[in-house]
ROKE-867807 format. One record per residue (C-alpha): residue in one letter; x, y, z. Coordinates in steps of 0.001 Angstrom, whole numbers, padded with zeros to 6 digits, always signed. Example, Ala and Ser with C-alpha at 12.3 -4.5 7.8 and 13.67 -1.06 7.14 Angstrom:
// ROKE-867807
A+012300-004500+007800;S+013670-001060+007140;
//
This chain:
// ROKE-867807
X+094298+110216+120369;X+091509+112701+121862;X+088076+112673+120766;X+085988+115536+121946;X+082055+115983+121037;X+079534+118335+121370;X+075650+117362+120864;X+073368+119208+118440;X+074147+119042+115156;X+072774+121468+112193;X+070437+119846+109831;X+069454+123459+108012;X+072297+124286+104775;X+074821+126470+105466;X+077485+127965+102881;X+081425+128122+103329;X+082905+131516+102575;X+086529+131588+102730;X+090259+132751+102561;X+093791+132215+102646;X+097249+133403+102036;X+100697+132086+102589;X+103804+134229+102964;X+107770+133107+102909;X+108471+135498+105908;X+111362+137696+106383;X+114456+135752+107139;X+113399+132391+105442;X+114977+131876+101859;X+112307+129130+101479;X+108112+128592+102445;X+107987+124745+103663;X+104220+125559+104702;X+101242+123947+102399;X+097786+124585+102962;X+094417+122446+101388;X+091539+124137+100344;X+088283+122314+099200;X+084968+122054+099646;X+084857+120572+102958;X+088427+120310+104107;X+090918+123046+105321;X+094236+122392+106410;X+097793+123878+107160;X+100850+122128+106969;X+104160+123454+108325;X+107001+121162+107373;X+110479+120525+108665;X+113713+119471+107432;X+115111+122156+105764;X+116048+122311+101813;X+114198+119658+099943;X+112761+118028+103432;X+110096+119903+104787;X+108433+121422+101603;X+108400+117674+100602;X+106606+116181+103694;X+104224+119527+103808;X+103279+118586+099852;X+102708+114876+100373;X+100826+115646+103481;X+097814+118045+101662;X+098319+116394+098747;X+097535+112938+100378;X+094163+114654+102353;X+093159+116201+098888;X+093372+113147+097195;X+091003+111199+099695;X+089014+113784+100624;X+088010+114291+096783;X+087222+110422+096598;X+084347+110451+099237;X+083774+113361+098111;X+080129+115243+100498;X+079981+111955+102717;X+083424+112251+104829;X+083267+110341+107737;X+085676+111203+110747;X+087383+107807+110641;X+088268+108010+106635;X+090107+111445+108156;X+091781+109615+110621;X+092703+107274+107923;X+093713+109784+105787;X+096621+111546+108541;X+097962+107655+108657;X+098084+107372+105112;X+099813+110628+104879;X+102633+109625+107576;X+103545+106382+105952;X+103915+108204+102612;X+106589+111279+104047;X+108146+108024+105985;X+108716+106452+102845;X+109776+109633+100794;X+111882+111629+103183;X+113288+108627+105327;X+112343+109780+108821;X+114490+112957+108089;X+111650+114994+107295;X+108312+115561+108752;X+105201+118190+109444;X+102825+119253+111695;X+099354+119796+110682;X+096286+121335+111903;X+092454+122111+110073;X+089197+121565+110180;X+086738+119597+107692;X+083136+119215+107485;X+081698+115348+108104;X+079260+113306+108458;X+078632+111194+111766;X+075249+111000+114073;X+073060+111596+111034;X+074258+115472+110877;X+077257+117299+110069;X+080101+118381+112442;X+083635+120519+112558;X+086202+118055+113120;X+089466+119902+114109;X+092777+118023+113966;X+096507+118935+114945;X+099830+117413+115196;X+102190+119253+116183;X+102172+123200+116871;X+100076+124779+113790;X+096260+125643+115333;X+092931+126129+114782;X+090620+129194+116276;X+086822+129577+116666;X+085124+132658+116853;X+081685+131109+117568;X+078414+133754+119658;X+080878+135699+120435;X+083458+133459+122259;X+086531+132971+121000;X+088766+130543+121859;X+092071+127761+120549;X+090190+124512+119786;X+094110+122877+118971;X+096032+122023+121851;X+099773+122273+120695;X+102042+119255+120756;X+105151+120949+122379;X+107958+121433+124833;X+106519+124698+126377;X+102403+123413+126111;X+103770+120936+128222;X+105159+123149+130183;X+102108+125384+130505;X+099916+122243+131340;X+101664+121608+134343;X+101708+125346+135331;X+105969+126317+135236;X+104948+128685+132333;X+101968+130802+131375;X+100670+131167+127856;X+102531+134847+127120;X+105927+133463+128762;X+106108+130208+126325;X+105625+132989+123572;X+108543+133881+123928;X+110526+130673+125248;X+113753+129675+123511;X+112206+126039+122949;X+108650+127230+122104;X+109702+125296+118616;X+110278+122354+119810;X+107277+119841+119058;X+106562+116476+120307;X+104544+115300+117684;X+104863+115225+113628;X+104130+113669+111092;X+106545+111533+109120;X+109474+111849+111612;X+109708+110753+115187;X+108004+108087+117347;X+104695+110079+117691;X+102292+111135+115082;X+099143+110446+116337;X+096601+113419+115739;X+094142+115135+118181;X+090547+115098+117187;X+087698+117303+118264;X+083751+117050+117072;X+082098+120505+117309;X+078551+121017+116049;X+078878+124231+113137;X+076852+127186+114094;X+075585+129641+111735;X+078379+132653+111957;X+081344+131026+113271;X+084539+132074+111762;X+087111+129420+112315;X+091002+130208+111427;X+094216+127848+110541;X+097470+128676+110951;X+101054+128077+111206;X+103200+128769+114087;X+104885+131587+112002;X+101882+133782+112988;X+100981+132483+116487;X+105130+133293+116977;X+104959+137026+116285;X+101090+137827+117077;X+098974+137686+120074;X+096048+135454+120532;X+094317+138585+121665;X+095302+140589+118478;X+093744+137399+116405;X+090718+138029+117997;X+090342+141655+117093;X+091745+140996+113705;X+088639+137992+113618;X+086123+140307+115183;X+086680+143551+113006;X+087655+142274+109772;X+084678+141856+107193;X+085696+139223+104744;X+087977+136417+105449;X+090173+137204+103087;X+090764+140666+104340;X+091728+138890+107867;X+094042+136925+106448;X+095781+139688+104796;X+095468+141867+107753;X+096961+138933+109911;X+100168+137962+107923;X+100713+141712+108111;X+101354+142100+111567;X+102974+138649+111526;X+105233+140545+109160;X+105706+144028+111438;X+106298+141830+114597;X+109019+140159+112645;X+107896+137710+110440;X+111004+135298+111551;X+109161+132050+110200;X+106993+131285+107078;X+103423+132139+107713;X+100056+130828+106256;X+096435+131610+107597;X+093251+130501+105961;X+089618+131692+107415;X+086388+129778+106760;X+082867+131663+107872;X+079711+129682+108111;X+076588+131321+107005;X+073095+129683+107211;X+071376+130216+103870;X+067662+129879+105200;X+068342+132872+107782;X+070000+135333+105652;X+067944+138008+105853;X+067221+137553+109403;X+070595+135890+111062;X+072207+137469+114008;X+076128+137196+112963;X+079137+136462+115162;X+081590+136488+112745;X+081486+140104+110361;X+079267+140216+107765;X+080938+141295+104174;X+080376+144350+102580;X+078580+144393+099284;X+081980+145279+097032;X+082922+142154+098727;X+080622+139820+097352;X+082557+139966+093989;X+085911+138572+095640;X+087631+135800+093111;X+087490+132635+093850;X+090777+131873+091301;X+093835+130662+093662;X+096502+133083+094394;X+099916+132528+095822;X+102718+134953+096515;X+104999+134853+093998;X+107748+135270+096056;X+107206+132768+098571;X+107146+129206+097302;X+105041+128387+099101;X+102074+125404+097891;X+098211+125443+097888;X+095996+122115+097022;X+092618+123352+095524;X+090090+120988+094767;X+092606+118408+094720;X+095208+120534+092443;X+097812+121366+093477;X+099411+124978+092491;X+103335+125265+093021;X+105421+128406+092612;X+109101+128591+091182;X+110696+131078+093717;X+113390+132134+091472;X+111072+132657+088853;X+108253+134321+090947;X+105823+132454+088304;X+103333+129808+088134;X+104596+126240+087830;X+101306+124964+087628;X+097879+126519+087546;X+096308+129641+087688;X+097844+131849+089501;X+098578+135745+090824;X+101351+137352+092204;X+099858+138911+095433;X+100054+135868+097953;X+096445+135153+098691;X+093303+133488+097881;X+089326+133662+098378;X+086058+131549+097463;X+082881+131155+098137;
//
C-alpha cells in the first residue's frame, strides 16, 4: 500500500459541484463500468470478466463503498475506506469465484488530523486527475504491464498509449493475487476540479486534451460530456465513464480566484436527478441507490432515470 500526505488542511466549508456520465462505447455489446456518487465519495469501477462477470464485480464493488460510506455517513475516516476496498474484494471473491474482478479508482472526502482531506485510491488502471492553481497533473499511478514499463524507462507515457498490452493490469479487485489499493492524502483547495475515469477514455484521449477539456469547460457536467465525446471520435473501443467534482469555498464566493471554470448562470439550474444512457447498461450508485438500466429495453430498471447518459448535482 502507498500512503502519500500533504500538510494544511481546510477548516473554512466548501461545496461539491459535480458530474458524470457513462457510455457503452462503440464496439462493446455490454457497459461493465459502475460509478458511485454521494456526498463525499466518488468512484469508478471498470470490471472484467466478460458476460455476467465484470458488470457483477463492478456492482458489488460501488455498491459495497455506498453501503459503508452511507453508514458513517460526514465522519469517514481513511482507514473505514481502506476497510471498505477489503470488504468489497472478499464479496466479488465470493460471488464471481476468482473469475471476475475490477479495478477501481476515486476520491472521497475524510476526516483525519482534525481537518478534512482528498483521499484518492486506485487498483488497477482507471485514474484520478487534479486540476488544482493551475497545475494539473495524474494523482493515480496505474497498476499495469506498460506503467511498469514506463517506471523503469523502456517506454514513455505516449508509446504505452498505444502498446498492445497497455490492458494488461497487475492489480484488481476480486481476481488475482494482488488487490491491495494505493492511497494518497491531499489537502482540498478551493477551485480544484478533480476527474475519475475509466481506461476507456484515457485509451482514446490524451492527457493533454483532458486538460484543455478541464481548463475550458464551465460546468462539470459539460466536461464530462465533452470528454466521452472525443473518447467516442477517437474510437470509443472500450466502455467509458468520467465523473468531475469542483470544490468551491462558500465564504469566498464573491471574492475567490478560481482554477477550475466558474459556471455560467443558465448553469446554476442543472438537475441534480440521475441520468444514465439508455443504451449503455451501464450502473450508477446515488446516495446509496443504485440505478440499473435494461439494455434491450433502453429503460429504467430501477429509479429515476433519463435517456441521455449523464448526470449532475450540486
Amino acid at each position: 500500500m502507498t500512503l502519500e500526505t500533504t500538510e494544511d488542511a481546510p477548516q473554512r466549508p466548501f461545496r461539491l459541484n459535480y458530474g458524470f456520465g457513462s457510455h457503452r462505447g462503440l464496439r462493446r455489446q455490454l457497459n461493465e463500468d459502475s460509478l458511485v456518487v454521494t456526498g463525499n465519495l466518488f468512484a469508478v469501477a471498470d470490471g472484467m470478466g466478460g458476460h455476467e462477470a465484470g458488470e457483477v464485480a463492478s456492482r458489488i464493488c460501488v455498491e459495497t463503498l455506498a453501503t459503508g460510506v452511507k453508514e458513517v455517513r460526514n465522519d469517514l475516516t481513511a482507514d473505514e475506506l481502506q476497510q471498505l476496498m477489503v470488504t468489497a474484494d472478499d464479496a466479488i471473491r465470493r460471488v464471481g469465484g476468482s473469475r471476475a474482478g475490477t479495478t477501481l479508482a476515486g476520491v472521497a472526502i475524510v476526516r483525519e488530523l482534525q481537518g478534512l482531506y482528498w483521499m484518492v485510491f486506485n487498483v488497477g488502471d482507471s485514474r484520478t486527475y487534479r486540476l488544482s492553481e493551475g497545475e494539473f497533473a495524474q494523482i493515480s499511478v496505474d497498476h499495469s504491464e506498460v506503467q511498469e514499463m514506463v517506471d523503469e524507462g523502456y517506454l514513455s507515457a505516449e508509446e504505452a498509449r498505444h502498446h498492445p498490452r497497455r490492458h494488461v493490469i497487475t492489480r484488481a479487485l476480486g481476481t488475482g493475487e494482488a488487490s491491495e489499493a494505493d492511497f494518497w492524502m491531499l489537502s482540498v483547495h478551493d477551485g480544484d476540479r478533480l476527474m475519475i475515469c475509466s481506461d476507456g477514455l484515457t485509451s482514446e484521449v490524451s492527457d493533454e486534451d483532458i486538460r484543455r477539456q478541464l481548463a475550458d469547460r464551465h460546468s462539470p457536467q459539460d466536461a464530462v460530456d465533452a470528454l466521452i465525446r472525443m473518447a467516442l471520435d477517437g474510437g470509443g473501443r472500450d466502455n467509458i465513464t468520467v465523473i468531475v467534482v469542483d470544490v468551491e469555498d462558500t465564504d469566498a464566493e464573491g471574492e475567490r480566484v478560481t482554477t477550475s471554470p466558474r459556471p455560467d448562470d443558465e448553469d446554476e439550474h442543472q438537475t441534480t436527478r440521475p441520468r444514465i444512457d439508455g443504451g449503455s447498461g451501464g450502473r450508477l450508485v446515488n446516495g446509496g441507490r443504485v440505478f440499473g438500466m435494461d439494455p434491450d429495453a433502453g429503460s429504467a430498471a430501477d429509479g429515476p432515470t433519463g435517456s441521455d447518459g449523464r448526470g449532475d448535482g450540486r
